[in-house]
py3Dmol code that shows the C-alpha trace and the ligand (Angstrom):
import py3Dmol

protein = """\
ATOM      1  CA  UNK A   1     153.912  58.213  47.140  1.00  0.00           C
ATOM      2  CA  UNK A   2     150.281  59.545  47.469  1.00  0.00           C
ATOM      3  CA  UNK A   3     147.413  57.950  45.338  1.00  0.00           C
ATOM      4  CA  UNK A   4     146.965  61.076  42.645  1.00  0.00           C
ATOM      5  CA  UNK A   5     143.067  61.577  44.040  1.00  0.00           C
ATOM      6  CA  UNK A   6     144.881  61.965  47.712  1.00  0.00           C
ATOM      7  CA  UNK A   7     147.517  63.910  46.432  1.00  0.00           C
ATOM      8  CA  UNK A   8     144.818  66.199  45.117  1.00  0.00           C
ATOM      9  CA  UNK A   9     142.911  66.432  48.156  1.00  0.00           C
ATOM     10  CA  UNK A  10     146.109  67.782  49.636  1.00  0.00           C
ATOM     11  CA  UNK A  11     146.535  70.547  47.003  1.00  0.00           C
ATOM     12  CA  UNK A  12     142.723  71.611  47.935  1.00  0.00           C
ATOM     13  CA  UNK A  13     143.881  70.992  51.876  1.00  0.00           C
ATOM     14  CA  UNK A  14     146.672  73.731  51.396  1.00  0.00           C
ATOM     15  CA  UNK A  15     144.547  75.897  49.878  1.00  0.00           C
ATOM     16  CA  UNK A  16     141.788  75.666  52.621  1.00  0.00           C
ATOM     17  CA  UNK A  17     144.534  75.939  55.210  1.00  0.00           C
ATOM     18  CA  UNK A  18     145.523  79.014  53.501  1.00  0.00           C
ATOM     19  CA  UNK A  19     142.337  80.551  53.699  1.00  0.00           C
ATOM     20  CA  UNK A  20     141.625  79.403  57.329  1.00  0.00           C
ATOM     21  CA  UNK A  21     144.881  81.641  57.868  1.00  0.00           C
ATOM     22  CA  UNK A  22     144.290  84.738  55.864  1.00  0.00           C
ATOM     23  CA  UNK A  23     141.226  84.208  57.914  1.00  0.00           C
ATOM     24  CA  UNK A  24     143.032  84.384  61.236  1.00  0.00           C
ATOM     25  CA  UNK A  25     145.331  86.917  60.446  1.00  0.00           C
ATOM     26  CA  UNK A  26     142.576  89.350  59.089  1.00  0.00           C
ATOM     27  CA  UNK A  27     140.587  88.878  62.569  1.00  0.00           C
ATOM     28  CA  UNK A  28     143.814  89.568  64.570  1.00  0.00           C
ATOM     29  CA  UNK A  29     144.806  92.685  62.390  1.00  0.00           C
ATOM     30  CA  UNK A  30     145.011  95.182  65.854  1.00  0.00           C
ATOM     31  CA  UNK A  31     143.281  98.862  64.632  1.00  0.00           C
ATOM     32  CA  UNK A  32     145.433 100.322  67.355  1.00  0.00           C
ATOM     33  CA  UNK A  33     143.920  99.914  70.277  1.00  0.00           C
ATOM     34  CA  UNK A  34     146.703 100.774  72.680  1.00  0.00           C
ATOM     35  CA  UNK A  35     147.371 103.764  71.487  1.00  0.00           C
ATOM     36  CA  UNK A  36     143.808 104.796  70.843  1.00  0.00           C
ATOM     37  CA  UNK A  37     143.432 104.463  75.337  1.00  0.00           C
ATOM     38  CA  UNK A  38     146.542 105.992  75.501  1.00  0.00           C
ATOM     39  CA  UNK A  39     144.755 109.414  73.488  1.00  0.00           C
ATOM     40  CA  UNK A  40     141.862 108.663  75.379  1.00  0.00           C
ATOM     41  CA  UNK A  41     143.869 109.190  78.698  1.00  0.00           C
ATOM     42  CA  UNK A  42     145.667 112.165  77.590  1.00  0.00           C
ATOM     43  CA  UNK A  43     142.859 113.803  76.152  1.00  0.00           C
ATOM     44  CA  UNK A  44     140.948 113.588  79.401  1.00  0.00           C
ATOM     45  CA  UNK A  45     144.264 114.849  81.567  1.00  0.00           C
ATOM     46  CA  UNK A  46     144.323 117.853  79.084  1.00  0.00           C
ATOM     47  CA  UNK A  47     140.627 118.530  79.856  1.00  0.00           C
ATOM     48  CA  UNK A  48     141.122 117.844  83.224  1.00  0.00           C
ATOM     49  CA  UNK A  49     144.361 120.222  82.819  1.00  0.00           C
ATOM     50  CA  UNK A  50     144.768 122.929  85.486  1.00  0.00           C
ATOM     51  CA  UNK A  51     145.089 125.130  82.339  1.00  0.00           C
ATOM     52  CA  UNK A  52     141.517 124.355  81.434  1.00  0.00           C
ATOM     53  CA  UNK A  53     140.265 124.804  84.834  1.00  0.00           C
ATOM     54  CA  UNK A  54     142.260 128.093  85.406  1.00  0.00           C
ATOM     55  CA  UNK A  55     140.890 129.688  81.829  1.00  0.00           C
ATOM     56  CA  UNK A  56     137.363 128.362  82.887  1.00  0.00           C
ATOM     57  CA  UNK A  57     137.543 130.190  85.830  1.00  0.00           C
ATOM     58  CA  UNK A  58     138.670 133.234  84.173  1.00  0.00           C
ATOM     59  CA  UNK A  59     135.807 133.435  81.809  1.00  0.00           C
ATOM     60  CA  UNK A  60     133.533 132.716  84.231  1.00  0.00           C
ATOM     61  CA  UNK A  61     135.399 135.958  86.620  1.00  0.00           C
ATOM     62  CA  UNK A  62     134.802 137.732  84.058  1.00  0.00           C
ATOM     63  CA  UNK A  63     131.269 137.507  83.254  1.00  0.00           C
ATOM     64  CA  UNK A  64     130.823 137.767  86.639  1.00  0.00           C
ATOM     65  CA  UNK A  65     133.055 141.190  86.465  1.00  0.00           C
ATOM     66  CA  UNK A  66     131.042 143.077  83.813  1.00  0.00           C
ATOM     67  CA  UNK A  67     127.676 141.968  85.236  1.00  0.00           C
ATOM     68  CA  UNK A  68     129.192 143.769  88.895  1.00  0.00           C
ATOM     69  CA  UNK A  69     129.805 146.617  86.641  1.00  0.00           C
ATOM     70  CA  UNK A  70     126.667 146.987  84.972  1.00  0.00           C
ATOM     71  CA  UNK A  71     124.716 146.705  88.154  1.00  0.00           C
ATOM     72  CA  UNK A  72     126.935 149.357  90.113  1.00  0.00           C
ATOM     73  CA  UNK A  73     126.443 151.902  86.736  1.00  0.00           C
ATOM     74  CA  UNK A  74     122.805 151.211  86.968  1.00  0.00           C
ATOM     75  CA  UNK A  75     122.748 151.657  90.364  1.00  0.00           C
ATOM     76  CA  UNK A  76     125.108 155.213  90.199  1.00  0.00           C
ATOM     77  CA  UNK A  77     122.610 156.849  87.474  1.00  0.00           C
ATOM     78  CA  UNK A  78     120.019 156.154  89.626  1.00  0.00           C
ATOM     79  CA  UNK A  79     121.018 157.534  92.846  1.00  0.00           C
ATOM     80  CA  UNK A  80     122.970 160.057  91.111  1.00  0.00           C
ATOM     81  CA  UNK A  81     119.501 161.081  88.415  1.00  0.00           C
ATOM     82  CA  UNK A  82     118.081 162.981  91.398  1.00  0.00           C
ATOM     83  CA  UNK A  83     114.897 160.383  91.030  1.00  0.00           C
ATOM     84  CA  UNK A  84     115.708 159.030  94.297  1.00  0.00           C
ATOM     85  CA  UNK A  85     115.126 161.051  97.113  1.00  0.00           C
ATOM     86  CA  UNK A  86     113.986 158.753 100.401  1.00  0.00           C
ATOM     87  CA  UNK A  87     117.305 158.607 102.561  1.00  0.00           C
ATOM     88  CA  UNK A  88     116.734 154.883 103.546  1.00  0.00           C
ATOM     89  CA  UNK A  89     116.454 153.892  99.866  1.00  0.00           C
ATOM     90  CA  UNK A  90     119.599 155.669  99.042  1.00  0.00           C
ATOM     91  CA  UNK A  91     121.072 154.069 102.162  1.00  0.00           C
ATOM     92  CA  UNK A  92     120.501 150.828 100.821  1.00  0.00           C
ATOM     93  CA  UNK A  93     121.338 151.541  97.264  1.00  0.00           C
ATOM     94  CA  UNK A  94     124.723 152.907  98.314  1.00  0.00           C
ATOM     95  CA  UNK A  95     125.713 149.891 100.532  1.00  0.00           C
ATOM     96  CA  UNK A  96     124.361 147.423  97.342  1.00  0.00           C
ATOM     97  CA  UNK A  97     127.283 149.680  94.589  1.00  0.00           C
ATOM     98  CA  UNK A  98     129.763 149.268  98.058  1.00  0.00           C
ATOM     99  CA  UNK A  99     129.194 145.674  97.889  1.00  0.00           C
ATOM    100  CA  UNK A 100     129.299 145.377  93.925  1.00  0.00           C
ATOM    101  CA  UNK A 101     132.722 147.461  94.172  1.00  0.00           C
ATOM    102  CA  UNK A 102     134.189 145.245  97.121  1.00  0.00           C
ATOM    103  CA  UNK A 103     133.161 142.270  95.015  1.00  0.00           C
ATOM    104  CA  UNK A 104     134.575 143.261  91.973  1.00  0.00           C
ATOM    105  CA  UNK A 105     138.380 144.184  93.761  1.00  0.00           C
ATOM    106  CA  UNK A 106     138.012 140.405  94.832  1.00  0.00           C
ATOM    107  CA  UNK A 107     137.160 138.989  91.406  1.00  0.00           C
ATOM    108  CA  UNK A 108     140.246 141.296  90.284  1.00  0.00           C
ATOM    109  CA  UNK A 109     142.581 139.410  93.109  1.00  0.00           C
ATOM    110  CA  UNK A 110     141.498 136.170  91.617  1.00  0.00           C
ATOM    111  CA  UNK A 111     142.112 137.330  87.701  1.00  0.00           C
ATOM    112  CA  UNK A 112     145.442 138.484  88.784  1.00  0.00           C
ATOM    113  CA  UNK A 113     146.083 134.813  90.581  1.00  0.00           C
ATOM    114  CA  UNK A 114     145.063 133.170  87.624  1.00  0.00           C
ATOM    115  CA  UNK A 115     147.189 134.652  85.323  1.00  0.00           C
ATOM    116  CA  UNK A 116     150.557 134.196  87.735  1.00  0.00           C
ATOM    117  CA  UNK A 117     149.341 130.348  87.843  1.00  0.00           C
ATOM    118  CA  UNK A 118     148.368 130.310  84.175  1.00  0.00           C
ATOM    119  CA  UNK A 119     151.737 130.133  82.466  1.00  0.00           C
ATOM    120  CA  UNK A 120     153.272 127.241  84.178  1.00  0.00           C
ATOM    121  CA  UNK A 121     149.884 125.756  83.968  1.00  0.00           C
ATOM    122  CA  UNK A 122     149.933 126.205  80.221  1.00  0.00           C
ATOM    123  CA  UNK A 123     153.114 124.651  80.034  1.00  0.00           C
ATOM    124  CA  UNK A 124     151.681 121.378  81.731  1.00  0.00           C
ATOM    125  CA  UNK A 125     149.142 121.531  79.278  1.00  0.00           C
ATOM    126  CA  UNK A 126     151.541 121.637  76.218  1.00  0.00           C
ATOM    127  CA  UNK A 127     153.817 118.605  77.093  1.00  0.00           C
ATOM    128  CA  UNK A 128     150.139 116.325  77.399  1.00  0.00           C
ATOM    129  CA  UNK A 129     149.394 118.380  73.812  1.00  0.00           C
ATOM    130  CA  UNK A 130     152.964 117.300  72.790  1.00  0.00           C
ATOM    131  CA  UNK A 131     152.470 113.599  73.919  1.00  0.00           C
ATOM    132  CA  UNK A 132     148.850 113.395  72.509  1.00  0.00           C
ATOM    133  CA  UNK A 133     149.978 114.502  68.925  1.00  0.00           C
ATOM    134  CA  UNK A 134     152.633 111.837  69.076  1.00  0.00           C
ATOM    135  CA  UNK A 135     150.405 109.280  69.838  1.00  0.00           C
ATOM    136  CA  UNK A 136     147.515 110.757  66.985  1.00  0.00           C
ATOM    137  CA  UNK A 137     150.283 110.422  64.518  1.00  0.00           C
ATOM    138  CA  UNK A 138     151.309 106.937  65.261  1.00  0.00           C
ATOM    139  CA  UNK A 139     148.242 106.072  65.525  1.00  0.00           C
ATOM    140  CA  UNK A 140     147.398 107.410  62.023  1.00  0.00           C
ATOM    141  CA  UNK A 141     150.349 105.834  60.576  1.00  0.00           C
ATOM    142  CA  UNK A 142     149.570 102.420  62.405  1.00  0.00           C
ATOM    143  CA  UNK A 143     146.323 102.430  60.610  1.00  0.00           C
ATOM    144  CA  UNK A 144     147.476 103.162  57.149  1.00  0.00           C
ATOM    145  CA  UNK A 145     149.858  99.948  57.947  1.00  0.00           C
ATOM    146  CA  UNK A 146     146.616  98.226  58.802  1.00  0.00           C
ATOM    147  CA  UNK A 147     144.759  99.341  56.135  1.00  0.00           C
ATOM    148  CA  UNK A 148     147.481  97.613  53.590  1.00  0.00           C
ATOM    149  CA  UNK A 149     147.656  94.720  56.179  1.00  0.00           C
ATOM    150  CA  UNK A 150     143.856  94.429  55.542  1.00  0.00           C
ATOM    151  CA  UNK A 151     144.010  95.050  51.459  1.00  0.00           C
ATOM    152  CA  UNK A 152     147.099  92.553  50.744  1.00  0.00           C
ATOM    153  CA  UNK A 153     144.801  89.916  52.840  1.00  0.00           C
ATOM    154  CA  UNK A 154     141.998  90.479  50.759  1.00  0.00           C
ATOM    155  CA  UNK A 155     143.756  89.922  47.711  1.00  0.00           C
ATOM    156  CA  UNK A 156     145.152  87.190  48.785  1.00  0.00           C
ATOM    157  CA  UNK A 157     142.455  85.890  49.789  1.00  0.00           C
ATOM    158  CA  UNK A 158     140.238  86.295  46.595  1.00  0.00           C
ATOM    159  CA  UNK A 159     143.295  84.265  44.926  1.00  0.00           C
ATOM    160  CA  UNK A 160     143.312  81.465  47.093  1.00  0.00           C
ATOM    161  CA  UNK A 161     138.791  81.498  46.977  1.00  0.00           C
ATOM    162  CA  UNK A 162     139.162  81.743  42.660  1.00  0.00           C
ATOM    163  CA  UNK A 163     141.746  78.585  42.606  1.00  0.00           C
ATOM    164  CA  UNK A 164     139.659  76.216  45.239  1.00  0.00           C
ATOM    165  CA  UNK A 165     136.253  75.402  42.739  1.00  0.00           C
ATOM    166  CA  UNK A 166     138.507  73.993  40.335  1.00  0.00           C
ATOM    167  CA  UNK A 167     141.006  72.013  43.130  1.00  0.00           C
ATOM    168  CA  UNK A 168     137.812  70.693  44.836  1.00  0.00           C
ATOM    169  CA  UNK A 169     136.455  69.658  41.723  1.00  0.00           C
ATOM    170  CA  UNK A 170     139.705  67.364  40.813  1.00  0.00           C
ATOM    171  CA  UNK A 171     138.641  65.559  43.655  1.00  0.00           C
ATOM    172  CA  UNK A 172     136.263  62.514  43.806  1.00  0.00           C
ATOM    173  CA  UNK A 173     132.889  63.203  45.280  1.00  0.00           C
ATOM    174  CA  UNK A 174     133.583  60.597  48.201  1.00  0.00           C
ATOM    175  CA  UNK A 175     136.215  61.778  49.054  1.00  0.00           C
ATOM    176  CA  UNK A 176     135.759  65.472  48.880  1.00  0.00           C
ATOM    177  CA  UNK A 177     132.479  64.914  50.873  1.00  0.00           C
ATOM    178  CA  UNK A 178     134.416  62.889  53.698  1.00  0.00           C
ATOM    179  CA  UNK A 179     137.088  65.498  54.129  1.00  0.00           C
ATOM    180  CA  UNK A 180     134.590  68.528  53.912  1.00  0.00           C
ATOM    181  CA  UNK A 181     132.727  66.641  56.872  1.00  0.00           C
ATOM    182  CA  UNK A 182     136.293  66.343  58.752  1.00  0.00           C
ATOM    183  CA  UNK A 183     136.683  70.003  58.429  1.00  0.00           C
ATOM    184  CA  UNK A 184     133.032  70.710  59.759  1.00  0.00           C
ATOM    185  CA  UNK A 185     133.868  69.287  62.840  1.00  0.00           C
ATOM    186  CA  UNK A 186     137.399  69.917  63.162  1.00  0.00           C
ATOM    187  CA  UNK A 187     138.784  73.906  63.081  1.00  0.00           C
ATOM    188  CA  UNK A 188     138.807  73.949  59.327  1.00  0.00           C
ATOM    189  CA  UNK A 189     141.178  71.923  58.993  1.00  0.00           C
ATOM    190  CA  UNK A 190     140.381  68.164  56.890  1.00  0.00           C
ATOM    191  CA  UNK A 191     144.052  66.990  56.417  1.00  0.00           C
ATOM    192  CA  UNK A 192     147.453  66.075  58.130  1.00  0.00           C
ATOM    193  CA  UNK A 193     150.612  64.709  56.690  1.00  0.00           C
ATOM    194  CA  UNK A 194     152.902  61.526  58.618  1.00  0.00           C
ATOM    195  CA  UNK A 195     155.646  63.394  59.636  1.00  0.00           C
ATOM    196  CA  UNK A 196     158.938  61.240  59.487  1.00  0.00           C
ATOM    197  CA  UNK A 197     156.783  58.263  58.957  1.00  0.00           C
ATOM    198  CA  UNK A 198     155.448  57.810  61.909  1.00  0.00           C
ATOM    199  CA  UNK A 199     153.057  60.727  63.591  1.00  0.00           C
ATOM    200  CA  UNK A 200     150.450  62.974  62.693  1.00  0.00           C
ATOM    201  CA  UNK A 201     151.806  66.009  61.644  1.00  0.00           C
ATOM    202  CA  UNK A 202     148.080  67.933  62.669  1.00  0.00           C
ATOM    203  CA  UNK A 203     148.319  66.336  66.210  1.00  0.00           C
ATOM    204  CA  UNK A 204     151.583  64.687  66.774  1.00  0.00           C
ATOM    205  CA  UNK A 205     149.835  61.404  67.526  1.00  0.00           C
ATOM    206  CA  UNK A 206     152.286  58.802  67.269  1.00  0.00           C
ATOM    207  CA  UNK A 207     150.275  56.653  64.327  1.00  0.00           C
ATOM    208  CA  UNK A 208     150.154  52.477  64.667  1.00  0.00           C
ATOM    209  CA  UNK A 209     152.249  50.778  62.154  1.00  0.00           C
ATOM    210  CA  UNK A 210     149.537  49.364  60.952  1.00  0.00           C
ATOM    211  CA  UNK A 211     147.592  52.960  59.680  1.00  0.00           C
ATOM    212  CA  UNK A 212     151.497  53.633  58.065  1.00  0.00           C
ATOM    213  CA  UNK A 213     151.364  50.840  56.102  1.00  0.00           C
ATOM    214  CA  UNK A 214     147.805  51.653  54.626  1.00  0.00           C
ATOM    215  CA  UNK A 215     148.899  54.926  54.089  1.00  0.00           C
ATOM    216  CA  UNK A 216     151.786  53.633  52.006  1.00  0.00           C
ATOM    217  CA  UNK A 217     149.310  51.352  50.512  1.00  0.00           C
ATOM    218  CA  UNK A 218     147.636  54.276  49.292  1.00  0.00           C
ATOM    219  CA  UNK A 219     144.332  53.562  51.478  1.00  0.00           C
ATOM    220  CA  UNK A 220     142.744  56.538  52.533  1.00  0.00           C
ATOM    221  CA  UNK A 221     143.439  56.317  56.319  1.00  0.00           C
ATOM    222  CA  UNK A 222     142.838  59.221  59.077  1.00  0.00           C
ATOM    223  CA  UNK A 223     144.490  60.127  62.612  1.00  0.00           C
ATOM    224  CA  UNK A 224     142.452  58.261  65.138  1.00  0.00           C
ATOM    225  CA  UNK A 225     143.036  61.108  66.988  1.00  0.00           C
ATOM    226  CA  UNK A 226     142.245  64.388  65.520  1.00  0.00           C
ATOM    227  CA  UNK A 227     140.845  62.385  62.607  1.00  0.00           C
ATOM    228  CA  UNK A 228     142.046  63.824  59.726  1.00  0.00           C
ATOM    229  CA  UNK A 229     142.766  62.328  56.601  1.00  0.00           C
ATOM    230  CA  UNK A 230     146.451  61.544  56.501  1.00  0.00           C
ATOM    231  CA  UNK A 231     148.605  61.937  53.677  1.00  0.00           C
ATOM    232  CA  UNK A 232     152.901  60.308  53.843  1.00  0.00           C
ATOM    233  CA  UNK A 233     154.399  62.611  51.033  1.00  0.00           C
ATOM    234  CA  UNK A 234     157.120  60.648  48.491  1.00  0.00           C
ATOM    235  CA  UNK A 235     158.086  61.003  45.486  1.00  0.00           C
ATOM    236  CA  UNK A 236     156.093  64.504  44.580  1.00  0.00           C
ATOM    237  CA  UNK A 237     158.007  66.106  47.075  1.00  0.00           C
TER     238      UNK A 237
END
"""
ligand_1 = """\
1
ZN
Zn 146.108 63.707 64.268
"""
view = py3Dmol.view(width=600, height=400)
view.addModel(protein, "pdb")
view.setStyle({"model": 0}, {"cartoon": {"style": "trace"}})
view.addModel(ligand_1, "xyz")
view.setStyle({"model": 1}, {"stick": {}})
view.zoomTo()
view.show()
């Protein structure tokens, strides 16, 4: 059985070791990042999406449509207004509102290929919409798991911060100062108890006999290798 002033140590130990824990587990909480590449990646194929690029297109076709027509109406009230009279300016007015006419039956080939292309294209589009709302709604749920993940670990670890003053205070200054030191230097972690009487349950060094028997004595003893202050539980257990 455990000197009280030991056993004490070990009731502030547990409590460290919970909040080393709470610690881990907080920094390991995932936000999602999986499926936040996985939106990432469908996001950019849907803007990539021969859907986008076809309705691009068709925009641009027809910009490019009602400028043609502008010009050639321009052009027609012109030639037409009687203003123009020198035969080699109407020549070349006439072959400019030929041109703008053969371009425009080509930009109306290309509207009319688009739209044959653009409902299979759209329905590309909407399975990679289909798959990306999945993913945005797991991904929102994930993070409202998180989120309570994150909260519960708070409290708990307010709880554990509000019981150590008075645990470390139960302890002797010596002693408290010695295992504070051991924790400095070693993960957080100041204490280990002999498992089955014989090893370090921090390290699994199997302990001498000798560093048993002070234990049992109730000398405060530690693992000569991972140096902890070791603790053989009895009768409190
Ligand atoms: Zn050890």
């Amino acid at each position: 059985m455990p000197s009280d002033e030991l056993w004490k140590l070990w009731k502030l130990h547990q409590v460290d070791q919970a909040l080393l824990e709470i610690r881990k587990r907080a920094a390991a909480l995932d936000p999602g990042k999986q499926l936040h590449a996985e939106i990432k990646t469908l996001e950019k194929g849907l803007d990539e999406s021969e859907a986008r690029k076809l309705a691009a297109e068709q925009k641009d076709l027809e910009l490019q449509q009602k400028g043609a027509e502008e010009r050639a109406a321009k052009l027609e009230k012109e030639l037409y207004g009687g203003k123009v009279v020198n035969p080699r300016e109407v020549e070349t007015m006439q072959k400019e509102i030929d041109s703008l006419k053969r371009q425009r039956s080509q930009i109306e080939e290309r509207i009319l290929e688009i739209w044959e292309a653009l409902p299979p294209a759209k329905e590309q589009a909407a399975k990679i919409e289909v798959a990306l709302e999945k993913r945005k709604k797991l991904l929102a749920e994930h993070q409202k798991q998180v989120m309570q993940d994150k909260s519960q670990l708070e409290r708990d670890y307010k709880e554990y911060s509000e019981k150590r003053p008075q645990l470390a205070k139960a302890v002797g200054p010596a002693l408290l100062s010695r295992y504070e030191a051991i924790r400095a230097n070693h993960g957080g972690i100041g204490m280990a108890e002999i498992v089955k009487e014989r090893s370090c349950g921090g390290c699994g060094t199997l302990l001498p006999e000798r560093v048993i028997q002070q234990a049992k004595d109730n000398k405060v003893v530690t693992c000569e290798a991972c140096h902890r202050i070791l603790i053989l539980h009895g009768a409190h257990e």
